[in-house]
MOPAC internal coordinates of N, CA, C and O (Angstrom, degrees):
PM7 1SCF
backbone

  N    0.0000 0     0.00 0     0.00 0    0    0    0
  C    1.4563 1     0.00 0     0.00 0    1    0    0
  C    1.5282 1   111.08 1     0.00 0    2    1    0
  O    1.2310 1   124.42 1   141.02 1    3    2    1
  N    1.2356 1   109.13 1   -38.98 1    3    2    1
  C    1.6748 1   112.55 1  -177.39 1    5    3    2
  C    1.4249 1   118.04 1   -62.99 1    6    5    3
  O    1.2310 1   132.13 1   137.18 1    7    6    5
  N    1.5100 1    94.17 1   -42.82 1    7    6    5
  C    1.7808 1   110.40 1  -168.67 1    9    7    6
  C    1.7268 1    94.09 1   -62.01 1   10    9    7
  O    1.2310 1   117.30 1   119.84 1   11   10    9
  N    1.5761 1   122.74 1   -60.16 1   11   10    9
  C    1.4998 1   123.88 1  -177.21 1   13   11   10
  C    1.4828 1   113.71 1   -46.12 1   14   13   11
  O    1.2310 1   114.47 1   147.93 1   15   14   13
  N    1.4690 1   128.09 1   -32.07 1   15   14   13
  C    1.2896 1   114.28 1   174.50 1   17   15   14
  C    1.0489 1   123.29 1   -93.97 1   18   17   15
  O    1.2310 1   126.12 1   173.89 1   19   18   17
  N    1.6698 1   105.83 1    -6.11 1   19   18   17
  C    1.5492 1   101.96 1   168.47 1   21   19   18
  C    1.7971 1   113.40 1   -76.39 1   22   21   19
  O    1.2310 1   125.35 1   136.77 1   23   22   21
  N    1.4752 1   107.34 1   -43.23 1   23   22   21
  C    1.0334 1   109.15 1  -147.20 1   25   23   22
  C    1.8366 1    98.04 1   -78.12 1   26   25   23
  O    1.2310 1   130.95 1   152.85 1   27   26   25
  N    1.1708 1    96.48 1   -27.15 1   27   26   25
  C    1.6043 1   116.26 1   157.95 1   29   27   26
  C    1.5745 1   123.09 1   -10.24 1   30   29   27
  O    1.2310 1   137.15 1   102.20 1   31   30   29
  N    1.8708 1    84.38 1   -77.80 1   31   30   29
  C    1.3470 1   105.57 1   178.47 1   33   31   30
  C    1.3799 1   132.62 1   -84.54 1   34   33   31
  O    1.2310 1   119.18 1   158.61 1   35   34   33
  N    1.6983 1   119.18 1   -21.39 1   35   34   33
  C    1.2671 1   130.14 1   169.46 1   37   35   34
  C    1.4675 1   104.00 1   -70.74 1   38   37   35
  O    1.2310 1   113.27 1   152.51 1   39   38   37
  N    1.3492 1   130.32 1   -27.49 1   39   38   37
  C    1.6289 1   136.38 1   176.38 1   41   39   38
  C    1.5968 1    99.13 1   -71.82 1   42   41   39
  O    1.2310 1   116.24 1   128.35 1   43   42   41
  N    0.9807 1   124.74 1   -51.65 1   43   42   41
  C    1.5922 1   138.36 1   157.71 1   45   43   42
  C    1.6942 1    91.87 1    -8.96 1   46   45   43
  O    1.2310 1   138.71 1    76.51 1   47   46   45
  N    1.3429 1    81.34 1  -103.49 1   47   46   45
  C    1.8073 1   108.29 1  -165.08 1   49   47   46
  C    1.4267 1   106.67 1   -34.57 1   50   49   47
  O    1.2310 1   114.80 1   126.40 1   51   50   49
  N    1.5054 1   127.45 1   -53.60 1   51   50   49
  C    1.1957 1   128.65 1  -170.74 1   53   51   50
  C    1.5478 1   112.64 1   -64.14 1   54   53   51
  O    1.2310 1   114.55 1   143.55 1   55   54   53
  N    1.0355 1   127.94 1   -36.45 1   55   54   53
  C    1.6389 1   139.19 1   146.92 1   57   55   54
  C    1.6578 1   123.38 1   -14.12 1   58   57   55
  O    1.2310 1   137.04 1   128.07 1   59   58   57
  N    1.8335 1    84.61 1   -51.93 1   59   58   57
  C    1.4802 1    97.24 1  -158.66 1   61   59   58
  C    1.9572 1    99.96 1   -92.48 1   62   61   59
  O    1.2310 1   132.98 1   149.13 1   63   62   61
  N    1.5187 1    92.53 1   -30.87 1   63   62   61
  C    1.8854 1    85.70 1   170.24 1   65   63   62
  C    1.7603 1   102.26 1   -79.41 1   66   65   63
  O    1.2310 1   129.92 1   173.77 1   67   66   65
  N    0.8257 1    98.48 1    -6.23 1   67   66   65
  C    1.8222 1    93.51 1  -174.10 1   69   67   66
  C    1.7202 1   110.01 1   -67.44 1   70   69   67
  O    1.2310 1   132.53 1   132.41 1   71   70   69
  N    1.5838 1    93.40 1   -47.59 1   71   70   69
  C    1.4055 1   114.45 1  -179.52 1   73   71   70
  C    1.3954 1   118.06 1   -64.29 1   74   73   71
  O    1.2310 1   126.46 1   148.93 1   75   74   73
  N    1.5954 1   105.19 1   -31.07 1   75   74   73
  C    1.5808 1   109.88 1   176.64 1   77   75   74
  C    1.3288 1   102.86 1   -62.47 1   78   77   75
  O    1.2310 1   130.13 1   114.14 1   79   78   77
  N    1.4681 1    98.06 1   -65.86 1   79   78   77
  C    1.9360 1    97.33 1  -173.70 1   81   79   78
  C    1.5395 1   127.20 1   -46.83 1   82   81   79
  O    1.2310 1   117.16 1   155.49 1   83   82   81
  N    1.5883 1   123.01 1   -24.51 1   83   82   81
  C    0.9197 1   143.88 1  -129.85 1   85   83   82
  C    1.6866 1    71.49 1  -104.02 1   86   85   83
  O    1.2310 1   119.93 1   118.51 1   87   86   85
  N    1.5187 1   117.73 1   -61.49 1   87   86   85
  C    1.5166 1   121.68 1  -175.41 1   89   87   86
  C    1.6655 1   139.35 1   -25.41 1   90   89   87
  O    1.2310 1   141.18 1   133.65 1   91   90   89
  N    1.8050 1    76.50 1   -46.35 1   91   90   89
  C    1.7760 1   107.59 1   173.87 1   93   91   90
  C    1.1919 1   116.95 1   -91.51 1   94   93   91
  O    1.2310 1   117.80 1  -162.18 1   95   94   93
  N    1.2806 1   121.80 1    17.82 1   95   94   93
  C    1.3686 1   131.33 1   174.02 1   97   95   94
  C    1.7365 1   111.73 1    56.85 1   98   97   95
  O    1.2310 1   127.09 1  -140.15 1   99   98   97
  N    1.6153 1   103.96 1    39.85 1   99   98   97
  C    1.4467 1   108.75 1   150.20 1  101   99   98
  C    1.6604 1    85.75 1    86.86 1  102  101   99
  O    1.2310 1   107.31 1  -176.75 1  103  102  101
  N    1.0508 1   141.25 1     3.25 1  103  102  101
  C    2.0810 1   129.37 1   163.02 1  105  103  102
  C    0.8248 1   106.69 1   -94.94 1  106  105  103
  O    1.2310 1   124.88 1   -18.01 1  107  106  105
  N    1.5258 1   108.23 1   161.99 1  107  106  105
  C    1.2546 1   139.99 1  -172.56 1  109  107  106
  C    1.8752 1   118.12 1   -52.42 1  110  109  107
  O    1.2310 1   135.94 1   170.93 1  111  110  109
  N    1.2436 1    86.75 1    -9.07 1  111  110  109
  C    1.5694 1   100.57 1  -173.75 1  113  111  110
  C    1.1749 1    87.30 1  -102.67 1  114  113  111
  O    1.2310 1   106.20 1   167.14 1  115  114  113
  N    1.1774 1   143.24 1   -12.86 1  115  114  113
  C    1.6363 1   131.29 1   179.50 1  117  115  114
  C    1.8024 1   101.70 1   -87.11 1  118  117  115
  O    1.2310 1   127.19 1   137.67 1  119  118  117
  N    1.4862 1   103.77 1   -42.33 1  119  118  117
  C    1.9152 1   111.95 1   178.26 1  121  119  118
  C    1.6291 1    81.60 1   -61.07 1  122  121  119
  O    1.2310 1   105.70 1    89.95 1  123  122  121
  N    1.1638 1   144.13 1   -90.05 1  123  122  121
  C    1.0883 1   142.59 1  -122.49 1  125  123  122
  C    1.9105 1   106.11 1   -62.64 1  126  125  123
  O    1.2310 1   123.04 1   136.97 1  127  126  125
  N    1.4120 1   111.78 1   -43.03 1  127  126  125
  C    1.2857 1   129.65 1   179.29 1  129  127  126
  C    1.2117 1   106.09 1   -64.14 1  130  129  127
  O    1.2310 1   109.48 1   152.88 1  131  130  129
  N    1.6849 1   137.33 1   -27.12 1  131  130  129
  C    1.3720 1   127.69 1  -170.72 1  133  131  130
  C    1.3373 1   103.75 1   -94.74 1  134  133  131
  O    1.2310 1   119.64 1   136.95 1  135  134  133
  N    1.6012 1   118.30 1   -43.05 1  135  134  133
  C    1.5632 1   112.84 1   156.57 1  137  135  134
  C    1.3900 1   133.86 1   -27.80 1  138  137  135
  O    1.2310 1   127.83 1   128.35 1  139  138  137
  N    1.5959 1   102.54 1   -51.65 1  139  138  137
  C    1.4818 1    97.51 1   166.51 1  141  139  138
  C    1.3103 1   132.63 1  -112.59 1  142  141  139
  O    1.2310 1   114.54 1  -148.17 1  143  142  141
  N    1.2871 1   127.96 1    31.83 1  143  142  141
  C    1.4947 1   147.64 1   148.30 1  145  143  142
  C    1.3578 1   110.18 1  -101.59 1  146  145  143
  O    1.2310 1   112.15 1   118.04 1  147  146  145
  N    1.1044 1   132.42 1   -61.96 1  147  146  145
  C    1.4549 1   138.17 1   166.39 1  149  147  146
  C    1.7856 1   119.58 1   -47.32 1  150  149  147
  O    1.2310 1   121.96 1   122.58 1  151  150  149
  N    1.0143 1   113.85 1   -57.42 1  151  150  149
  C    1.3462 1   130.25 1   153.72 1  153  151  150
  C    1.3273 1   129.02 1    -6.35 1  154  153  151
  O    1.2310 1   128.45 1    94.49 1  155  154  153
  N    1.3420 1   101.34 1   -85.51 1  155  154  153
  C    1.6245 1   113.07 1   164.31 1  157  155  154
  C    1.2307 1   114.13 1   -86.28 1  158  157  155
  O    1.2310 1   102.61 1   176.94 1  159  158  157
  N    1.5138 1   149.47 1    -3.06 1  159  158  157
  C    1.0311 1   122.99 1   131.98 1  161  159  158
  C    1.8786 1   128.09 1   -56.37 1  162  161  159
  O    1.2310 1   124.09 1   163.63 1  163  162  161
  N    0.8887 1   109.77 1   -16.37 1  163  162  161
  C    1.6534 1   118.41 1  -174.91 1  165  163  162
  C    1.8053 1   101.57 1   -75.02 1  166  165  163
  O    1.2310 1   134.98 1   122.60 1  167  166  165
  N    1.3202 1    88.62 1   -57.40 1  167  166  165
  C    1.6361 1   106.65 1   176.31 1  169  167  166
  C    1.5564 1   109.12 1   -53.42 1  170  169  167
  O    1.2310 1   118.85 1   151.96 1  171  170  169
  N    0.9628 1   119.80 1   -28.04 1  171  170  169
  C    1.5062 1   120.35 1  -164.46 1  173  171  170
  C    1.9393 1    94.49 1   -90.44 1  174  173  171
  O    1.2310 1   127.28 1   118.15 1  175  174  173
  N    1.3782 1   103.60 1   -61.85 1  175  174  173
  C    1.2962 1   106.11 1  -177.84 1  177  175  174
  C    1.6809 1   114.78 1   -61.62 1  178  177  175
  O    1.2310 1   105.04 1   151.08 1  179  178  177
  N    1.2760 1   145.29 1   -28.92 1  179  178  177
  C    1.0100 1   167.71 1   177.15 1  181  179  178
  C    1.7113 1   110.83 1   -68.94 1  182  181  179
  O    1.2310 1   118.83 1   146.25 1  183  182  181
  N    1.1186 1   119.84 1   -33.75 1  183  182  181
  C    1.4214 1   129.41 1   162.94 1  185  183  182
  C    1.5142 1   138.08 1   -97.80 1  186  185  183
  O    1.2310 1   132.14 1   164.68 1  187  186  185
  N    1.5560 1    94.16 1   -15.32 1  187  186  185
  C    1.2651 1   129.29 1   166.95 1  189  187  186
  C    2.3703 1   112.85 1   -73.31 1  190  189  187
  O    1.2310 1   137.52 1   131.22 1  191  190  189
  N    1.3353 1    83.67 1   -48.78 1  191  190  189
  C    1.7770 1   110.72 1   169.25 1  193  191  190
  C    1.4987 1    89.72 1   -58.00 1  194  193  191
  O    1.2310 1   113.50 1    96.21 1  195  194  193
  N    1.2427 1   129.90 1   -83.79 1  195  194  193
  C    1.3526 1   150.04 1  -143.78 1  197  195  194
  C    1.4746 1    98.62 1   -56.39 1  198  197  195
  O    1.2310 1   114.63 1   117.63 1  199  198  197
  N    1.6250 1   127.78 1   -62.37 1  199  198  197
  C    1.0424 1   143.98 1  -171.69 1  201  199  198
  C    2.1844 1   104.71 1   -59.98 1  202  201  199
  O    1.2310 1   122.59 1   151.02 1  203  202  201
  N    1.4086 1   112.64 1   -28.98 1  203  202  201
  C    1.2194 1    79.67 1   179.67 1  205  203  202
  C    1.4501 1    98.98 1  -115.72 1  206  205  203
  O    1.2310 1   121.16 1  -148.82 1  207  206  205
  N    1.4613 1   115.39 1    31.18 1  207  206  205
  C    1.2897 1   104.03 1   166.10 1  209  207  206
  C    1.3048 1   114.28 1  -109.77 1  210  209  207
  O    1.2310 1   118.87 1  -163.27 1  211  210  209
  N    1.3782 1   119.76 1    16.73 1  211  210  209
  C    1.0611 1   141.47 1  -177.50 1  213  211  210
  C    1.5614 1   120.73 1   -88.35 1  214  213  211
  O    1.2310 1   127.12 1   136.22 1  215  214  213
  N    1.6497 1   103.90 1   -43.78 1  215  214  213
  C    1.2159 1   109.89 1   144.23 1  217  215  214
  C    1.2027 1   136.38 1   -42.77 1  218  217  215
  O    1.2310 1   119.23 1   127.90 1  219  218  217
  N    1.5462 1   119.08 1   -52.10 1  219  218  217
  C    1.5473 1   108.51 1   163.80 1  221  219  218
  C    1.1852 1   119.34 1   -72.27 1  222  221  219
  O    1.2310 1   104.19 1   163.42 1  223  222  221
  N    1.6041 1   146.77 1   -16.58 1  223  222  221
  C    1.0711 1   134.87 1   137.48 1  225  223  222
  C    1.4575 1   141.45 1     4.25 1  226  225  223
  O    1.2310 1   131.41 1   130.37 1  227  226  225
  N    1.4961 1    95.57 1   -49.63 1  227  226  225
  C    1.6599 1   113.29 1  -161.85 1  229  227  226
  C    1.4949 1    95.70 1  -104.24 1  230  229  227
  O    1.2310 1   123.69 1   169.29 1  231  230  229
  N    1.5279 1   110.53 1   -10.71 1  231  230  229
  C    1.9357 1    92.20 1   133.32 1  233  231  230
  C    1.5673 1   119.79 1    -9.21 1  234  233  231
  O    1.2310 1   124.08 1   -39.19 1  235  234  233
  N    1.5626 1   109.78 1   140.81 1  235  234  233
  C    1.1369 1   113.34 1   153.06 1  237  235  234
  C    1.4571 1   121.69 1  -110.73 1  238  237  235
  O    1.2310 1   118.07 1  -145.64 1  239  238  237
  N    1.1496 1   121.28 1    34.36 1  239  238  237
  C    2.0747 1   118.73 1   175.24 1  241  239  238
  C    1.5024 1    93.67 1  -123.18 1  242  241  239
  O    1.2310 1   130.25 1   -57.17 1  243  242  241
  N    1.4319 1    97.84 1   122.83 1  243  242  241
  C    1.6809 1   115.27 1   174.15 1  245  243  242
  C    1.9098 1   109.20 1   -29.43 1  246  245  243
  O    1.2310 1   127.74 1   125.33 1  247  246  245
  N    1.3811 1   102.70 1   -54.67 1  247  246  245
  C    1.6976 1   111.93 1  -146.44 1  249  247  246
  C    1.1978 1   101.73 1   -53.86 1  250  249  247
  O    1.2310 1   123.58 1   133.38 1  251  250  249
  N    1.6427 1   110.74 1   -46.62 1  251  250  249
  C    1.6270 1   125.82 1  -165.90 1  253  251  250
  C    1.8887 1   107.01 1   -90.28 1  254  253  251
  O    1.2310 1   112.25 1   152.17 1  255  254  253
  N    1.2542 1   132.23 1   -27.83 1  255  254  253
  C    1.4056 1   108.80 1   124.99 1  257  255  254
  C    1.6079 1   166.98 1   -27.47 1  258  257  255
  O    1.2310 1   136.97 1   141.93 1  259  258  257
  N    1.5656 1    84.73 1   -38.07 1  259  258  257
  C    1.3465 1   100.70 1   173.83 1  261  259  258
  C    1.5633 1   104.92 1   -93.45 1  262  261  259
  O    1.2310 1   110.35 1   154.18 1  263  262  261
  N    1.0279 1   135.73 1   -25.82 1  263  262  261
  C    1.3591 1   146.83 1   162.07 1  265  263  262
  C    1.6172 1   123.80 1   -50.62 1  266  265  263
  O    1.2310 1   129.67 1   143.52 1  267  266  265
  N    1.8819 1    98.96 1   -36.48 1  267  266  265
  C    1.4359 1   101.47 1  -172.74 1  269  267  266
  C    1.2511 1   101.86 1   -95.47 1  270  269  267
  O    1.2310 1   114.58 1   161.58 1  271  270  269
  N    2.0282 1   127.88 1   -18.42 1  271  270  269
  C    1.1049 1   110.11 1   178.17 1  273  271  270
  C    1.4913 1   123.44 1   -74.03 1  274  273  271
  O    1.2310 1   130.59 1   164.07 1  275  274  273
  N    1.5179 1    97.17 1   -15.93 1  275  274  273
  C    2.0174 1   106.61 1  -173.69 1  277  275  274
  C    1.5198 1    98.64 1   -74.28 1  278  277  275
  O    1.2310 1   124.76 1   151.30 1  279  278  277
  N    1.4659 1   108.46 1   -28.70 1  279  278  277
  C    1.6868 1    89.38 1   175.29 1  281  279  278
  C    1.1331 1   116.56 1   -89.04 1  282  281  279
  O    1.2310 1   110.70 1   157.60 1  283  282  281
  N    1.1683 1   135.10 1   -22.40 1  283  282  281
  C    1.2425 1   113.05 1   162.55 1  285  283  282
  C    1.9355 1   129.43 1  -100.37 1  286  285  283
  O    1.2310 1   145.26 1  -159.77 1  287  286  285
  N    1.0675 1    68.49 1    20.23 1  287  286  285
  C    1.8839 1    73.79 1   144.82 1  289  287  286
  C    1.2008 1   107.62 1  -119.74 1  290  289  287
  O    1.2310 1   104.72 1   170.37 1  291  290  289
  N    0.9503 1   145.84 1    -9.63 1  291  290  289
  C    1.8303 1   151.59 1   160.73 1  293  291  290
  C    1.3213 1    96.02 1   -50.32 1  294  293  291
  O    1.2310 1   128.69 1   120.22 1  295  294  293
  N    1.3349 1   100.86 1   -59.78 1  295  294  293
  C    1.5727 1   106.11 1  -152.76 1  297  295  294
  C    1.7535 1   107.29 1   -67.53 1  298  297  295
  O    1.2310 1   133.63 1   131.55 1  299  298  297
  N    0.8981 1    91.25 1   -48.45 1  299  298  297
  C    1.9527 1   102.94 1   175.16 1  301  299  298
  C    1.4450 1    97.26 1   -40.48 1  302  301  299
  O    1.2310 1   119.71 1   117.44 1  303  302  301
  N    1.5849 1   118.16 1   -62.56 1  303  302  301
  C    1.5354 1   113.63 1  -162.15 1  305  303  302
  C    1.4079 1    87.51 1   -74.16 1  306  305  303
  O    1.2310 1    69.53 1   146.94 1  307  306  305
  N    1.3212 1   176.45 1   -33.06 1  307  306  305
  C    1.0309 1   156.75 1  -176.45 1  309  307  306
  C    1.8195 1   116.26 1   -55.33 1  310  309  307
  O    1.2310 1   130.44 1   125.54 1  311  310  309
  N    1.2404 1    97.48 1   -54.46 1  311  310  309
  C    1.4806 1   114.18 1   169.51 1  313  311  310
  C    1.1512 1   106.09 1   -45.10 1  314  313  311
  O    1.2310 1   114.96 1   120.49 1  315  314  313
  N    1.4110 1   127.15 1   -59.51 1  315  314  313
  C    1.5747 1   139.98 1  -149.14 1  317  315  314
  C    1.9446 1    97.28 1   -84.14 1  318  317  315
  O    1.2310 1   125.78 1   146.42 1  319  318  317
  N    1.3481 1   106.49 1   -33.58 1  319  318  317
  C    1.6963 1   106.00 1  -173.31 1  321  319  318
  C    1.8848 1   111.22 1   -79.15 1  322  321  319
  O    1.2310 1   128.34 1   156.08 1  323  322  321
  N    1.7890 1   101.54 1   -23.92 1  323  322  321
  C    1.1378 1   104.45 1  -170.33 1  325  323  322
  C    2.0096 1   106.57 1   -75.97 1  326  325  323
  O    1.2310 1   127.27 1   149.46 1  327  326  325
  N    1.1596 1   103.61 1   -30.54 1  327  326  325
  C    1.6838 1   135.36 1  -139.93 1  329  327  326
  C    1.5440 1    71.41 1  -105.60 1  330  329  327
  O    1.2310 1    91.45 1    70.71 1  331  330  329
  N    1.1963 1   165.63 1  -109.29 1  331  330  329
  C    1.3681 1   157.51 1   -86.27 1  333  331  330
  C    1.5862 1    85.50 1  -149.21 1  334  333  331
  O    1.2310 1   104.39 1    75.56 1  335  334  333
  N    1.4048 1   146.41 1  -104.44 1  335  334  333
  C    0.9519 1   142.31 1  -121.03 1  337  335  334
  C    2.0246 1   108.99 1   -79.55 1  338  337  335
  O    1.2310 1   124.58 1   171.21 1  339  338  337
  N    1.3992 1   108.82 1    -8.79 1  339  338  337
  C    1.2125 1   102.30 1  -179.78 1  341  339  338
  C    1.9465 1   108.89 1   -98.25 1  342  341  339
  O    1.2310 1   126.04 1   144.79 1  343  342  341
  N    1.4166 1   105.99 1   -35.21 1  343  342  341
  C    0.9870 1   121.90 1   169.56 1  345  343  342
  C    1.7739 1   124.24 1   -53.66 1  346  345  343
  O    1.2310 1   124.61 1   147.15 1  347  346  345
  N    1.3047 1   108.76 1   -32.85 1  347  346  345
  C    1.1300 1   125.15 1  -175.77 1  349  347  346
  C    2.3500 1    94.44 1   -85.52 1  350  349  347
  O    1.2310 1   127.77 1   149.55 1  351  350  349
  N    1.0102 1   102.65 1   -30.45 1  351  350  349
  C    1.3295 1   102.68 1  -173.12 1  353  351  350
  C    1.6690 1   108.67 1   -82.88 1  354  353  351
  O    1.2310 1   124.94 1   156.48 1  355  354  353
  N    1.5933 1   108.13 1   -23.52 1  355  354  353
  C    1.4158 1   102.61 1   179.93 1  357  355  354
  C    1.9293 1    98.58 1   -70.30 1  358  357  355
  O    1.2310 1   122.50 1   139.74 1  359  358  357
  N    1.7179 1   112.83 1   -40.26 1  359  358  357
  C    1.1708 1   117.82 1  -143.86 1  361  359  358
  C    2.0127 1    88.41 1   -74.37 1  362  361  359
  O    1.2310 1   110.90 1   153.43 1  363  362  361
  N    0.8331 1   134.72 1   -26.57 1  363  362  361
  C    1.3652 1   147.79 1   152.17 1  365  363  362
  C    1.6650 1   131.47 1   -34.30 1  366  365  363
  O    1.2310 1   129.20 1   120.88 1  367  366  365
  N    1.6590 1    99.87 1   -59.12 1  367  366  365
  C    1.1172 1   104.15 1   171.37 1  369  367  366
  C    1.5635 1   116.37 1  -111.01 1  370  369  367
  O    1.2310 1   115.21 1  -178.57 1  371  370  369
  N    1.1537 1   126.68 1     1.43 1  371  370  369
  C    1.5086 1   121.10 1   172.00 1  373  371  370
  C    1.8357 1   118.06 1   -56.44 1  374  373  371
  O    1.2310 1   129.42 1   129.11 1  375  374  373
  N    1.9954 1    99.44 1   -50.89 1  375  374  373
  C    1.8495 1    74.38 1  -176.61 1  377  375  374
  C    1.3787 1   108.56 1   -79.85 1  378  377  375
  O    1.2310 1   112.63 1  -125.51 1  379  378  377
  N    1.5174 1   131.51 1    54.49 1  379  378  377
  C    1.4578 1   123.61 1   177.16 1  381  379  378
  C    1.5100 1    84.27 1  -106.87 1  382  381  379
  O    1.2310 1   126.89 1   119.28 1  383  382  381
  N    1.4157 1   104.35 1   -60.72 1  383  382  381
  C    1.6846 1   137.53 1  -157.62 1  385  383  382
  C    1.7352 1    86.95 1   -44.57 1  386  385  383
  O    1.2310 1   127.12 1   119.92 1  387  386  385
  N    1.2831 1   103.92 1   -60.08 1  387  386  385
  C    1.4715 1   106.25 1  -171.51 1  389  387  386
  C    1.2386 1   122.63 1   -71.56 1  390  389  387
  O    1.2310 1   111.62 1   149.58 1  391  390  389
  N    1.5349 1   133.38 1   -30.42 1  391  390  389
  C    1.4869 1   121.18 1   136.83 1  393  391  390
  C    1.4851 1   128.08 1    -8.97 1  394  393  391
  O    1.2310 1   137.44 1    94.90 1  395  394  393
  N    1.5043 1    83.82 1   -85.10 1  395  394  393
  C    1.4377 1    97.98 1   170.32 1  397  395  394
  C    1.5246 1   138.90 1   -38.30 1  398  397  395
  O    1.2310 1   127.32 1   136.55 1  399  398  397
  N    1.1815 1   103.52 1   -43.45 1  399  398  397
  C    1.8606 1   121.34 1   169.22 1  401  399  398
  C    1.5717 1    97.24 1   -76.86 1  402  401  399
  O    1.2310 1   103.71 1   147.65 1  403  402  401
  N    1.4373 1   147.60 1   -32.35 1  403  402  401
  C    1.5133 1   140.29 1   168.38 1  405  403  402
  C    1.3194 1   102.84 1   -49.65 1  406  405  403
  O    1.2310 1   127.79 1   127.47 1  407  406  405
  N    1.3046 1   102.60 1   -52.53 1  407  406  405
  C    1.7255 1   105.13 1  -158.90 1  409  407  406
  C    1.6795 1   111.84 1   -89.49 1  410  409  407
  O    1.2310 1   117.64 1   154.17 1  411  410  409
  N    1.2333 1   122.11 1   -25.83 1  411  410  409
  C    1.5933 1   127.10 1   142.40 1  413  411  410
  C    2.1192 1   109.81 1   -38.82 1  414  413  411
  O    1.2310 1   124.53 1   116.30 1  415  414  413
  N    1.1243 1   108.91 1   -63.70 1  415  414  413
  C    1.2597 1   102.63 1   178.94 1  417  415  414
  C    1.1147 1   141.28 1   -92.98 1  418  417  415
  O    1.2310 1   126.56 1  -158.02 1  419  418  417
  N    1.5620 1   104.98 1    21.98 1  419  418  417
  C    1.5669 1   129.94 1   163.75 1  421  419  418
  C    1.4485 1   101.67 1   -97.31 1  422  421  419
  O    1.2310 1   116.28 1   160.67 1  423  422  421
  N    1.4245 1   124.67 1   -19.33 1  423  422  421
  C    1.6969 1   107.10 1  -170.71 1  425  423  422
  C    1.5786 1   101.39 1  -112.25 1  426  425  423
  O    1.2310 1   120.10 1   180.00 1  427  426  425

């Protein structure tokens, strides 16, 4: 159950920087623009998640504690992988990608 809402929501996010980049026609100005439109929306929604699961937190039965803390540390690294570690991977592999698409539409 945990893994599906994680993987849920990290598929989420990556969607939504996908779409950014995808906007700018795949440059660095498209990574850079989804970072910070995408970004703080993630951050916003991501603390927003956190904050009312926090409430059930303060539960008192171990099981469903330990449940709410794995998701929200899930959820943080989802935020944090979408927001820094995917972004950093477009900014990496884009001028290859885009080589490649020059030289596709030169032949």
């Amino acid at each position: 159950l945990i893994g599906s809402i994680i993987i849920g929501i990290g598929v989420d996010f990556s969607i939504h920087i996908t779409e950014r980049v995808r906007e700018k026609n795949f440059s660095m100005e498209g990574v850079m623009h989804a970072a910070q439109t995408s970004g703080l929306s993630f951050i916003e929604a991501t603390t927003t998640m956190i904050m009312g699961l926090t409430a059930v937190f303060l539960v008192n039965i171990p099981s469903i504690r330990e449940f709410i803390l794995l998701i929200i540390i899930l959820l943080a690294f989802s935020a944090y992988g979408a927001i820094f570690i995917l972004t950093a991977a477009y900014r990496l592999y884009l001028p290859r990608y885009n080589r490649m698409r020059t030289i596709k539409k030169k032949s």
